[in-house]
Structure formats: structure tokens, C-alpha cells
C-alpha positions in Angstrom: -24.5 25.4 -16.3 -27.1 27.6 -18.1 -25.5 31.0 -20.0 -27.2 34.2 -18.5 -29.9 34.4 -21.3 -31.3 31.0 -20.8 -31.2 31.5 -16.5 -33.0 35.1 -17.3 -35.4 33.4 -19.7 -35.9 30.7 -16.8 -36.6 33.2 -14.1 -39.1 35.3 -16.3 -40.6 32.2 -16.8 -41.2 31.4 -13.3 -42.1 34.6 -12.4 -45.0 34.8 -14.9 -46.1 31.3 -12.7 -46.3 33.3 -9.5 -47.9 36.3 -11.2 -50.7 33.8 -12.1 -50.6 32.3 -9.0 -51.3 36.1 -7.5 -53.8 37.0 -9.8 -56.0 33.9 -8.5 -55.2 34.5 -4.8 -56.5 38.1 -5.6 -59.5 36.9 -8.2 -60.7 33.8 -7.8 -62.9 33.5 -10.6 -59.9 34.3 -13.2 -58.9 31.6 -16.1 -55.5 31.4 -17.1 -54.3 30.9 -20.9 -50.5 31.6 -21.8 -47.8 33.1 -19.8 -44.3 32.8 -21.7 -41.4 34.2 -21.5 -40.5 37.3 -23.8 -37.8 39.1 -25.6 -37.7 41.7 -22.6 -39.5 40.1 -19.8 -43.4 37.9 -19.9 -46.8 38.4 -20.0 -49.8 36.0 -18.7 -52.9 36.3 -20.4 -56.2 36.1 -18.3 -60.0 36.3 -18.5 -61.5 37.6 -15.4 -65.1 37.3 -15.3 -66.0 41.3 -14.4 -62.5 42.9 -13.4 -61.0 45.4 -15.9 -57.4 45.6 -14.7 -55.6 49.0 -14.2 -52.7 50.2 -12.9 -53.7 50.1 -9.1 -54.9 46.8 -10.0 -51.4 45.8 -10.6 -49.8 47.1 -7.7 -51.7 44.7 -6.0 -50.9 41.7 -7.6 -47.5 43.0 -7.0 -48.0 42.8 -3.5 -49.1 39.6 -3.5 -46.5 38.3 -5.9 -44.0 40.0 -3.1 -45.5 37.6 -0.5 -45.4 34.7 -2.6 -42.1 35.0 -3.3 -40.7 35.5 0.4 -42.2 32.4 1.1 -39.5 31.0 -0.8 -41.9 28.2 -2.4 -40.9 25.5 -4.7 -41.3 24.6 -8.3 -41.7 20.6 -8.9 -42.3 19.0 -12.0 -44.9 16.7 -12.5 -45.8 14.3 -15.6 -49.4 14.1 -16.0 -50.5 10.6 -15.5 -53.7 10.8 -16.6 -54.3 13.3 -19.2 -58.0 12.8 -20.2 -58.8 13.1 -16.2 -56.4 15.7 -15.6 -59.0 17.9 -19.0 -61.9 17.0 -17.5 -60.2 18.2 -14.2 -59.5 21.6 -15.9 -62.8 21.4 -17.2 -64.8 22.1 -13.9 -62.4 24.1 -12.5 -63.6 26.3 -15.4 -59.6 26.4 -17.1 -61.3 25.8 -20.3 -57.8 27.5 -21.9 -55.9 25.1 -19.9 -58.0 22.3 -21.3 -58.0 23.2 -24.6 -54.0 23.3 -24.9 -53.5 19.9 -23.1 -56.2 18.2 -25.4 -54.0 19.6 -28.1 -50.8 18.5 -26.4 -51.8 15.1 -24.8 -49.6 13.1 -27.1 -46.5 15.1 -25.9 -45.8 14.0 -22.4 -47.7 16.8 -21.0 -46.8 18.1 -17.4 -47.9 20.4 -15.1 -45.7 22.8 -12.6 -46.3 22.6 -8.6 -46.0 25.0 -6.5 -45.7 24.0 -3.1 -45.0 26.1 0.1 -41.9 24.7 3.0 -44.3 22.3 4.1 -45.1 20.1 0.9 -48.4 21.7 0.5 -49.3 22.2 -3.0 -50.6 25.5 -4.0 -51.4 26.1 -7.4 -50.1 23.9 -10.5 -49.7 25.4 -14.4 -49.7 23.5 -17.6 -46.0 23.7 -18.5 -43.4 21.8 -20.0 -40.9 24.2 -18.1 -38.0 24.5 -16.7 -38.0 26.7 -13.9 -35.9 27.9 -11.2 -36.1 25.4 -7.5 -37.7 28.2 -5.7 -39.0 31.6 -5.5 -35.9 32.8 -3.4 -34.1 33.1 -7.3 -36.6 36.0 -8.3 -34.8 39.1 -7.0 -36.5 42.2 -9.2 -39.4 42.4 -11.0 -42.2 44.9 -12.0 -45.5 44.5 -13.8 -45.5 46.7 -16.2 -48.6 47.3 -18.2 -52.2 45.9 -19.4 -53.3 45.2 -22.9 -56.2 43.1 -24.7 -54.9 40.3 -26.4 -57.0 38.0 -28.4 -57.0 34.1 -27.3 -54.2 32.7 -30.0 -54.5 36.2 -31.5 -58.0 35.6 -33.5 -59.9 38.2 -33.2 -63.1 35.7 -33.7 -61.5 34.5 -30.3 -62.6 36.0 -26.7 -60.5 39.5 -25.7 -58.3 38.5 -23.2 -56.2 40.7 -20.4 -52.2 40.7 -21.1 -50.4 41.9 -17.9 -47.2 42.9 -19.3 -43.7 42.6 -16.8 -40.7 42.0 -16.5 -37.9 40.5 -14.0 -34.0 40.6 -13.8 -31.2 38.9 -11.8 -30.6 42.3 -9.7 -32.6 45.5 -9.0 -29.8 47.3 -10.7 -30.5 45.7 -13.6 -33.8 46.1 -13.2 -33.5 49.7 -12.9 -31.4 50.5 -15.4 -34.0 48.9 -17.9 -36.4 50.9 -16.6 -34.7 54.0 -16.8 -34.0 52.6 -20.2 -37.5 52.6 -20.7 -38.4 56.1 -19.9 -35.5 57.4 -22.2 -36.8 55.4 -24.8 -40.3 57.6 -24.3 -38.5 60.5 -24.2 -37.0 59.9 -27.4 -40.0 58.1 -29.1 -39.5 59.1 -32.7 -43.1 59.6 -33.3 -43.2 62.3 -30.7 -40.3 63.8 -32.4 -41.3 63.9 -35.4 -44.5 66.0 -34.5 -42.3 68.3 -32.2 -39.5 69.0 -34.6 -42.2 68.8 -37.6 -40.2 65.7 -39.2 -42.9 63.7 -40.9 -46.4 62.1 -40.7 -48.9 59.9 -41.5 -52.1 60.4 -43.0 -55.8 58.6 -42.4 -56.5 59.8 -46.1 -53.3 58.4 -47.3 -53.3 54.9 -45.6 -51.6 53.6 -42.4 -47.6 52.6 -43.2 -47.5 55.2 -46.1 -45.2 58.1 -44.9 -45.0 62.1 -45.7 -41.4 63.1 -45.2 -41.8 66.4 -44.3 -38.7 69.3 -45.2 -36.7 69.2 -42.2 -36.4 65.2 -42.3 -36.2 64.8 -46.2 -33.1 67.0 -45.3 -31.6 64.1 -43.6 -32.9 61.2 -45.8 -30.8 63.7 -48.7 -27.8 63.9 -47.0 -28.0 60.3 -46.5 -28.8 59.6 -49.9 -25.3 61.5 -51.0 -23.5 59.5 -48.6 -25.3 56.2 -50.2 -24.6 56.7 -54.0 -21.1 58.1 -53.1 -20.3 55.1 -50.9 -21.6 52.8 -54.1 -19.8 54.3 -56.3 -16.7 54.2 -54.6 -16.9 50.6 -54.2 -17.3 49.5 -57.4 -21.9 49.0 -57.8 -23.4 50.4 -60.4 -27.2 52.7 -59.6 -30.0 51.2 -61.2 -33.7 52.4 -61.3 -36.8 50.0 -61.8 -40.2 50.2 -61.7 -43.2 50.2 -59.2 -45.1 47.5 -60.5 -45.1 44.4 -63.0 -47.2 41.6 -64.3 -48.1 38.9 -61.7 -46.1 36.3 -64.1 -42.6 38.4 -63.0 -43.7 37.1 -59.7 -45.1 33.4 -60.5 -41.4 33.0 -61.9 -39.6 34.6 -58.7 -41.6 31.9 -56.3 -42.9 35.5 -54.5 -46.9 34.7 -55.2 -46.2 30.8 -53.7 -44.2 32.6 -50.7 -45.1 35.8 -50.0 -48.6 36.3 -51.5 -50.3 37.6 -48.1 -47.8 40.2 -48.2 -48.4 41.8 -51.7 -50.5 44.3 -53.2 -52.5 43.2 -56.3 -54.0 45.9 -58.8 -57.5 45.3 -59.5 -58.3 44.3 -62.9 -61.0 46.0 -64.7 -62.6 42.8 -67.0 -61.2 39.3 -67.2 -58.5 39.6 -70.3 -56.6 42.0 -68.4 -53.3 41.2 -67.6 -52.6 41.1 -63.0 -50.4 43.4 -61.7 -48.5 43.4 -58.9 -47.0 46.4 -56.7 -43.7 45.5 -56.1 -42.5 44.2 -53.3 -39.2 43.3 -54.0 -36.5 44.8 -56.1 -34.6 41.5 -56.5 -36.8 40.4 -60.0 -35.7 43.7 -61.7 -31.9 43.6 -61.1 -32.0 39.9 -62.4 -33.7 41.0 -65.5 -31.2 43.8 -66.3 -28.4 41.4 -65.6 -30.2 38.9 -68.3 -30.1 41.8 -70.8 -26.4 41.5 -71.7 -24.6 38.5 -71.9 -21.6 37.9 -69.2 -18.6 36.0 -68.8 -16.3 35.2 -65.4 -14.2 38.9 -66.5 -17.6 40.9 -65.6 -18.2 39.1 -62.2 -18.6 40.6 -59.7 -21.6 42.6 -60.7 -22.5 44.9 -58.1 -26.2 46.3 -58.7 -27.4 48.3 -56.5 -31.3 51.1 -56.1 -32.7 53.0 -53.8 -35.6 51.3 -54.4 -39.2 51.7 -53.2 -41.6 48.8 -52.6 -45.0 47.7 -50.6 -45.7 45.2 -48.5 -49.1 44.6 -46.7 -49.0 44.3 -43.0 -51.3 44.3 -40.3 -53.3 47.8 -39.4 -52.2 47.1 -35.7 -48.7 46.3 -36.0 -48.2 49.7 -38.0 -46.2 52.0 -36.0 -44.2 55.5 -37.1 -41.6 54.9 -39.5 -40.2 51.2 -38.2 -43.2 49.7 -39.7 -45.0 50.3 -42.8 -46.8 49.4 -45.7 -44.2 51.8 -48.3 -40.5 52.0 -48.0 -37.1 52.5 -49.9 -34.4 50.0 -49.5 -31.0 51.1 -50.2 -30.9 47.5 -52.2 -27.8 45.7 -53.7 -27.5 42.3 -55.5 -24.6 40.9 -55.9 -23.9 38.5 -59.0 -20.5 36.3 -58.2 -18.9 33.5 -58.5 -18.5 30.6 -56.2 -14.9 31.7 -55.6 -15.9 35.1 -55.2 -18.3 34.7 -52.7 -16.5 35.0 -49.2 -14.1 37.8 -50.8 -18.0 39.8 -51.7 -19.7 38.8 -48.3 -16.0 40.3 -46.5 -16.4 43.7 -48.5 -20.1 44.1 -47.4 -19.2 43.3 -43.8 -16.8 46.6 -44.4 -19.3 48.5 -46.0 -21.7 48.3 -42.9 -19.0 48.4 -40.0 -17.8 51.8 -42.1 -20.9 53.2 -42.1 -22.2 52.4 -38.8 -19.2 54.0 -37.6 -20.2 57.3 -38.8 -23.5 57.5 -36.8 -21.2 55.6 -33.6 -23.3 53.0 -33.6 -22.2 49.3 -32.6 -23.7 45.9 -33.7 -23.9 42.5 -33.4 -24.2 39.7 -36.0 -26.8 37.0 -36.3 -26.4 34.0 -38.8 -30.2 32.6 -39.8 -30.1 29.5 -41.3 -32.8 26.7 -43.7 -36.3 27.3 -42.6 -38.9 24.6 -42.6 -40.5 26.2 -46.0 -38.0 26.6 -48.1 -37.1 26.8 -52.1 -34.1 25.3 -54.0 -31.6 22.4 -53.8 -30.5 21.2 -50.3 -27.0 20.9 -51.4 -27.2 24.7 -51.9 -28.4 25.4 -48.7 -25.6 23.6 -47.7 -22.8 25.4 -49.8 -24.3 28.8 -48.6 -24.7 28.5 -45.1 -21.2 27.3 -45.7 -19.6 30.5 -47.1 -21.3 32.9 -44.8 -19.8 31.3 -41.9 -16.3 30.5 -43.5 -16.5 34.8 -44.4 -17.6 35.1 -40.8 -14.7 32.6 -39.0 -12.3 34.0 -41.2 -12.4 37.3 -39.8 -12.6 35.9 -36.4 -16.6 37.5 -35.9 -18.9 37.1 -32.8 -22.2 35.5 -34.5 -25.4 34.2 -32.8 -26.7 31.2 -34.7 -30.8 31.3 -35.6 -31.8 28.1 -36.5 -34.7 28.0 -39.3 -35.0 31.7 -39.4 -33.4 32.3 -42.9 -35.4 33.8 -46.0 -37.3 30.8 -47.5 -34.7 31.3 -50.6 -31.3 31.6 -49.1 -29.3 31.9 -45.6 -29.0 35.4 -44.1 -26.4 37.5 -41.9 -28.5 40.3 -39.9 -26.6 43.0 -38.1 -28.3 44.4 -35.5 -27.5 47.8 -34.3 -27.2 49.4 -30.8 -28.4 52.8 -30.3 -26.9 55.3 -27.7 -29.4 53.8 -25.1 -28.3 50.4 -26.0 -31.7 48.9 -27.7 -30.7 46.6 -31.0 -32.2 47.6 -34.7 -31.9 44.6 -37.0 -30.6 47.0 -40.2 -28.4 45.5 -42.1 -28.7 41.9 -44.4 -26.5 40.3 -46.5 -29.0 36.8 -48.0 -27.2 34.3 -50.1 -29.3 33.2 -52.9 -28.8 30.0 -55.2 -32.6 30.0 -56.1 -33.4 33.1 -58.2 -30.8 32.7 -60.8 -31.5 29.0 -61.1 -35.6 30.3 -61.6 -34.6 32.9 -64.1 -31.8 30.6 -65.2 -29.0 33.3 -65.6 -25.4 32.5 -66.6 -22.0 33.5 -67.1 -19.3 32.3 -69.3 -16.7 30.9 -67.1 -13.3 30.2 -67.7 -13.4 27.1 -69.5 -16.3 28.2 -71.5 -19.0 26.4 -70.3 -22.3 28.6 -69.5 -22.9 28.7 -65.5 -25.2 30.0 -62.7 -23.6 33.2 -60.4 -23.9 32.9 -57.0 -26.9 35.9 -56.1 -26.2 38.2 -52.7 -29.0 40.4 -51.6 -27.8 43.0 -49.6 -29.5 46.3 -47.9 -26.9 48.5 -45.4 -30.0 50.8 -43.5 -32.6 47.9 -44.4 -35.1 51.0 -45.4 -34.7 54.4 -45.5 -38.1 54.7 -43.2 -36.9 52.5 -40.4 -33.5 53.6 -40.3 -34.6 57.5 -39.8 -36.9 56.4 -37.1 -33.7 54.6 -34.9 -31.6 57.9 -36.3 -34.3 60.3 -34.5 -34.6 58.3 -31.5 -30.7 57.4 -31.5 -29.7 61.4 -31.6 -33.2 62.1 -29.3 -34.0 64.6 -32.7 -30.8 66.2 -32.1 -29.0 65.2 -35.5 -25.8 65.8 -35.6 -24.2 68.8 -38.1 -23.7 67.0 -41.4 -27.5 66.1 -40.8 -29.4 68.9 -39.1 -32.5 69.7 -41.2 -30.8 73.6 -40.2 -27.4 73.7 -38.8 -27.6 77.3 -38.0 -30.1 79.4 -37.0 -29.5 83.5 -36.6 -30.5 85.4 -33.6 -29.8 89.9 -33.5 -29.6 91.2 -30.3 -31.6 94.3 -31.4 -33.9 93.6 -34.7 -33.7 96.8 -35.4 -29.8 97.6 -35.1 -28.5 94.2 -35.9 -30.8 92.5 -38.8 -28.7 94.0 -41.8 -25.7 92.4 -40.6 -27.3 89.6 -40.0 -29.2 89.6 -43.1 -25.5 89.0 -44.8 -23.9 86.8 -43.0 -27.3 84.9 -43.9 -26.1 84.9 -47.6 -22.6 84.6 -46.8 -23.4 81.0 -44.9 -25.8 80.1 -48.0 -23.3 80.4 -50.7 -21.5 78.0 -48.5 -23.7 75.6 -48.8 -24.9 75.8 -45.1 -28.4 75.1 -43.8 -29.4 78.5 -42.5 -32.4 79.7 -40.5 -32.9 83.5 -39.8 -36.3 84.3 -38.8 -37.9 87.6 -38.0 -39.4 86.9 -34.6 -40.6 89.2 -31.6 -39.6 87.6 -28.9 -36.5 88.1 -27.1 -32.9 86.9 -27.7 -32.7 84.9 -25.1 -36.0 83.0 -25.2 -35.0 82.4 -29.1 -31.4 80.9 -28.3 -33.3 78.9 -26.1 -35.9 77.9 -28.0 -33.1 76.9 -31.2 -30.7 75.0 -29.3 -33.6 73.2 -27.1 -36.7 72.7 -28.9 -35.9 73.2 -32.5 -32.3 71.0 -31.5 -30.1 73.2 -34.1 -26.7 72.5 -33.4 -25.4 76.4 -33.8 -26.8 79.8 -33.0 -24.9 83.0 -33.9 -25.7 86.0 -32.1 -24.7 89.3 -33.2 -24.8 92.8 -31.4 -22.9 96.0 -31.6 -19.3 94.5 -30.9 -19.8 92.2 -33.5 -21.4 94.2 -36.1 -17.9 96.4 -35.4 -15.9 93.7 -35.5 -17.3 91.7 -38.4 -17.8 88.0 -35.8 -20.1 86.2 -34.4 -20.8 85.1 -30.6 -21.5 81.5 -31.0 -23.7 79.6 -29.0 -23.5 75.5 -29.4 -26.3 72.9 -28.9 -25.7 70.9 -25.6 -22.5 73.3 -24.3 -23.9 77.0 -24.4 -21.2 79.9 -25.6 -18.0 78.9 -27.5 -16.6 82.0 -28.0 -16.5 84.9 -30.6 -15.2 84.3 -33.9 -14.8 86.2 -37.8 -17.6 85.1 -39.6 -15.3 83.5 -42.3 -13.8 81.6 -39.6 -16.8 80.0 -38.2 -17.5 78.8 -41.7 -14.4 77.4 -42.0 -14.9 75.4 -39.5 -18.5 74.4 -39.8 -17.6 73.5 -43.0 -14.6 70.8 -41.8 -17.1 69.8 -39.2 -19.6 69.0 -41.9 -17.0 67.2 -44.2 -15.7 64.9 -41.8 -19.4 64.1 -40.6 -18.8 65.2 -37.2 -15.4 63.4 -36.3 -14.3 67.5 -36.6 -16.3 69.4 -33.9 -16.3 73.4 -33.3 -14.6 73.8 -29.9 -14.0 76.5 -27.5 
């Protein structure tokens, strides 16, 4: 019996046969290339000789998938018995995509799919290795979704192909709700956001990836920041800073120029006898070489090292977006130098670290367990051990984990936890990577016990992954509307009458700022109630005292709240009170009627 993930995958994949199947019914002249199954749903790439698709042109192949489907056809498998025929078969059919994978594939048991209608009849086969769902009666909901150009194998040398992008699920409900899903997620697209609520940007003149963190997001990033080194601190790391760049030999040593050179920035050198340097994309190197500048025994283990630490890593113009992916970004980076024996105790008080913080922003997540990929560095036997201890940490506190098979850094095992926002998308954010290899490369010791002179285990370990990333899931997570311990202002000022009530206003302005509150009193001519509006809605500040003649008198405040409207009147003193609890216990105190 297949688990619900691998019948989805199966019906997505089936569906994305019938949505080819369509698409020939509807243009004969088309070619098909790949149609797999996705994270979210499948695509189908196609080149179709003088058709540009749009979204009309997907309602009908919708229509036609419809038909298809009530038809209640059949999938059959079917081992190719002849595979050079079966190319040259594809060949003047004109499927020279089809062709080209099964000349690629023909020592691999190659098969094709059948579809075949109640009587037998076959009416369209695809090069698949499958499986697929016995018939068409299985796909309950699906939509077609969007159109993009897609490279053949994603060369751009290659001919531009069209993607139709869709999606199926088990039920229209479910199918709905990820819609819905969907359009929430537009809504709260951080990029829009962060032009709306003036957050941050990004810059032709700078470079794509490279971020401006403009005042009212910096805001966040800094109360963040507080919460970081305190959180450190309290748990027993020391702060470190490093720098930017370093010679390209720091990075020969650390194995990063055999792994990871596509990734890294080089600085031009001017003649030949200058000395390479490299922008760094790590911080890992750094903290090792500060831990080789004293010498340790088993009594200073653990060392807990961590930085809010900056690096660069090249990526792909086109697979830049916002904050979640860029060339330049802080890590809140740790390493860890332990023990064997301390290992599970470390990897437990990490798994603490994050579940404590995540709680704060109410945010769930799930754990994933990557394991030895194909390239990797170091002894087997390590590998072994490692992959070892992050489970035994994991079983031992009785953890859900997913297994990845081969997905590990090439230098050690990794534990990912992905967050869920509040519209239930995951956020892989936190890492905890066990590492043999460095210290053995930079061959770092301790004294143990019995005096001999041996190798720490190494944990690398972020808790937001990067300070970009994270703020980009923040703003769409909150939709912009941090909450009060973050809001770039967490109270904005608003007279009835400017000219009776701006005085008082004027001091309860200072009052709030000796308090160390984020203020915002503006001088505006429009009216009171198009500028509450305009606070609480647009500019999403979480309070908005009002102030008229019975206030002025009475020395309060009418207070208007973000997402509830009027709260009451309360003594200016009083409302800071309370704001201020509200900001200490990061929200889990909230000003109430």
C-alpha cells in the first residue's frame, strides 16, 4: 500500500500523461520532452511549431484533459522490445526529444506507457519508466496552472521550450485549499511588501542578490539581532567576528575550491605575483583558525563559537529572487568543537535552541535527516559514526524525522528543520551539519583525558539559516504586519484637531520615547480617520493613540489596535505599562480590552 505522498506523486504523474495526451489531441504538430512530477504538482514541456500558449490556451487543454479523463482510460505498461526501431519510430513521428532520451536510456529496460480507451484501443503512449495509476477514473482535481519557457535540459544553447505548469490532488477540497493557499501567498509576497511598507530593495547598480535593508526592516533585523547574541550568551557561545575575504590557500586547505568553486567569488589579481583572494563564502575556516590559536584540553570542550557572519556565494541571475535568494547574506553561524561523548548531549541543546526560538514567532517545523552524498570528503567510518549520533540525538528524544538519502553536505551529515508559516508553506531554516573533515584538514586537537593529543568532533550550526531569508518568510509569515516587539513603529499618534491637540500629543511623543518605544507622530492634513486607517491598514502599526479634548483633560489616550479597532481609553502611563510587558514577553502579553 503506497503512503499518500508517493499515491499523490503517482497521480500527478499520470495526470501530466493525459495533459500531453490533450495537448496533441488539440495540436497535432506538438513534440513532447519531460513531464515529471513536482514538489507541488507537474509540468510537461512542449515545442509547438507556431502556437504561443496563454491562459485561454489552457483552458482548453483543460477541457480536453476533462474528456479524457471521463473516459476512464487505462494506463498499461509496456517494455520496449525493440529499442533501436522503437528511435527510429520516434524519429519520423518528429519526437526527436523522445528519441533522444531513449538512445540515452536504451541499456535501461526502457518502457513506454499506453493509454488505451474501454475497448483496448491504444491512444497515445509516453516514454516512461512509471508507475502510474490503472485509470484515469483516480484523477479527481486538477488545474493547469501557468506557462513558462524552459530550456531543453535547461541549456540555454538548447531550443526554448513551453512549461505548462499544474497541479492535481486526491479531492477538490484539497485542491482548493492549495489554491486559496496560493493566492494568500501573493497577497503576502514579501517583495510586494517590502515596496509597500518601504522594507528593503534591490538595486541594478548594486548587483542582483545584494540587499539594501531599508529603516523600517533593519528595525526588525536589530531586534532580532538582540534576541540572537542574548540567546548565545545565555547558552554558553562565545561572539566572534572574522573577516570578508582571505587568500585562496585558506580555501585549497578547507576542500571549498575542490567543492564549491562555481559558487565563489575570486578577487581579480592585478599582475601575476599577487597573492588570490577569495570572498568568503563560509565562515567555518575562520572559527577553526581562532580555535587553533590557543591550545585546548577535554576541560575547555565544548567550545561554542558562534558570528553573525556575512558571506557571498554566486548563484544564477535567474534564480535570484527578493531576500530568499541572494548573492550576500548574514548567517547567524555557530561551530561547535566537542567531544565524541559530547556530541548527542550538543546536537540535544541545539534541537532546544531552535524549538525555543521558533516558538516565539509560533511557528512549527519538521525535521529532515540528509545523509553521504555521492561526492563526498573524509573517512567512511566517519560518515558512519556521524550519521550515527544525529539519529541516536534524534531517537532519543523520540523525534518525527524524514530520511534524505545522499542529500548531506559533501563534508558531513545534516539535520534541516523546516519551518511552517501561518499559511502552512515549509522554510528549510535551521542546520545542525556534523563535521569530521575540517578538523582532520586543519588537523586541530585537544588534550584529552589521558593525555594523548586528539581531533574534536566539529558541529556547524545556523538557527534563521540567514538573516535575509529568514526576514523574507517573517514578512510573508506576519503578511508585513510584525508583531509589537518587532514593528519597525509600534505606535503611531493621531490629534483629533492639529491645532487643539498636537501639544499634548507632542509629549506623550517624548514620554513613549524615553520608554524606549518606537514612535511615529507625523504632521499630516488629512483627516483622523483616513490616518487611523491608513496606520493600522497600510502602514500595519500595531497601536494608534488618538487624543481629543476628553483626553487632553484627562491626561489618556483612546487606543485603537491593529486587526481589532478601539480597546478602550487608558492614562498614558498605563498604556506604556503595558506596551512595555507586551514588548518584553515578545507578544505572549497582548493589550486587551
Amino acid at each position: 500500500m503506497k503512503n499518500n505522498n508517493e499515491r499523490l506523486h503517482t497521480i500527478r504523474h499520470s495526470c501530466s500523461h493525459i495533459m500531453a495526451q490533450a495537448v496533441q489531441k488539440l495540436y497535432p504538430q506538438a513534440k513532447l520532452a519531460i513531464g515529471p512530477a513536482i514538489e507541488n504538482g507537474f509540468y510537461y514541456d512542449f515545442d509547438i511549431e507556431g502556437v504561443t500558449l496563454s491562459d485561454e490556451n489552457l483552458k482548453e487543454i483543460e477541457k480536453v484533459m476533462k474528456k479524457l479523463i471521463a473516459g476512464n482510460l487505462t494506463f498499461e505498461k509496456y517494455v520496449i522490445p525493440d529499442v533501436e526501431a522503437q528511435i527510429k519510430e520516434f524519429k519520423e513521428q518528429g519526437e526527436i526529444y523522445k528519441a533522444e532520451l531513449l538512445e540515452e536510456h536504451k541499456n535501461d529496460n526502457p518502457t513506454l506507457y499506453l493509454t488505451k480507451d474501454k475497448d483496448g484501443n491504444v491512444l497515445f503512449n509516453d516514454l516512461c519508466s512509471g508507475p502510474h495509476i490503472e485509470s484515469t477514473k483516480e484523477i479527481k482535481a486538477f488545474k493547469l496552472m501557468s506557462v513558462a519557457g524552459a530550456y531543453w535540459r535547461g541549456n540555454e544553447k538548447n531550443k526554448m521550450l513551453q512549461r505548462i505548469y499544474a497541479t492535481a490532488f486526491e479531492t477538490k477540497e484539497e485542491l482548493d485549499a492549495y489554491i486559496n493557499q496560493l493566492e494568500e501567498a501573493k497577497r503576502r509576497d514579501h517583495r510586494k511588501l517590502g515596496t509597500q511598507l518601504d522594507l528593503f530593495s534591490v538595486r541594478d547598480e548594486i548587483g542582483g542578490g545584494l540587499v539594501l535593508w531599508h529603516p523600517n526592516l533593519y528595525t526588525v533585523r536589530e531586534e532580532i539581532e538582540n534576541y540572537w547574541r542574548s540567546e548565545h550568551r545565555k547558552r554558553g557561545y562565545v561572539i566572534v567576528q572574522t573577516p570578508q575575504l582571505a587568500k585562496s590557500k585558506l580555501w585549497e586547505l578547507s576542500g571549498h575550491i575542490d567543492h564549491y568553486k562555481e559558487n565563489m567569488f575570486f578577487i581579480q589579481k592585478e599582475d601575476e605575483n599577487d597573492e588570490q583572494y577569495i570572498v568568503k563564502p563560509m565562515n567555518c575556516p575562520f572559527h577553526i583558525l581562532i580555535y587553533q590559536s590557543q591550545r585546548h584540553s577535554y576541560r575547555d570542550l565544548p567550545l561554542r563559537m558562534a558570528e553573525l557572519g556575512t558571506v557571498y556565494r554566486r548563484e544564477k541571475s535567474g534564480a535570484l529572487s527578493g531576500l530568499t535568494r541572494v548573492q550576500g547574506f548574514t548567517q547567524d553561524d555557530a561551530h561547535i568543537f566537542c567531544t565524541p561523548e559530547q556530541l548527542v548531549s550538543e546536537i540535544n541543546e541545539i534541537i532546544d535552541f531552535v524549538a525555543d526560538t521558533m516558538k516565539i514567532f509560533k511557528m512549527d517545523f519538521e525535521v529532515e535527516l540528509s545523509t553521504r552524498p555521492e561526492s563526498y570528503v573524509g573517512d567512511l567510518k566517519n560518515w558512519e559514526l556521524a550519521e550515527a549520533g544525529l539519529r541516536e540525538a534524534m531517537d532519543k528524544r523520540g523525534m518525527k524525522y524524514e530520511i534524505n538519502e545522499g542529500d548531506g553536505a559533501f563534508y558531513g551529515p545534516k539535520i534541516d528543520f523546516k519551518v511552517k508559516d501561518a499559511i502552512g508553506r515549509t522554510w528549510q531554516c535551521a542546520t545542525i551539519q556534523l563535521d569530521f573533515n575540517l578538523p582532520e584538514r586543519f588537523e586541530i586537537k585537544y588534550q584529552d583525558k589521558d593525555g594523548a593529543l586528539k581531533t574534536p568532533v566539529m558541529l556547524h550550526r545556523v538557527i534563521f539559516g540567514s538573516m535575509e531569508r529568514f526576514h523574507g518568510i517573517l514578512i510573508e509569515h506576519y503578511a508585513g504586519a510584525f508583531p509589537t516587539w518587532l514593528a519597525p513603529h509600534q505606535v503611531a499618534l493621531v490629534p483629533i484637531s492639529s491645532e487643539k491637540h498636537n501639544d499634548y500629543l507632542e509629549n506623550v511623543y517624548k514620554k513613549l520615547r524615553e520608554n524606549n518605544i518606537r514612535v511615529i507622530f507625523e504632521d499630516k492634513s488629512e483627516s483622523m480617520n483616513y490616518r487611523i486607517r491608513d496606520y493600522l491598514q497600510n502602514k500595519k502599526v500595531p497601536y494608534v493613540l488618538v487624543a481629543g479634548d476628553k483626553e487632553v483633560e484627562a491626561n489618556t489616550v483612546a487606543i485603537r489596535k491593529r486587526g481589532v479597532g478601539q480597546i478602550g481609553v487608558m492614562s498614558v502611563d498605563e498604556f506604556i505599562e503595558k506596551i512595555k510587558e507586551e514588548i518584553n514577553s515578545k507578544g505572549a502579553v497582548e493589550i486587551k480590552e
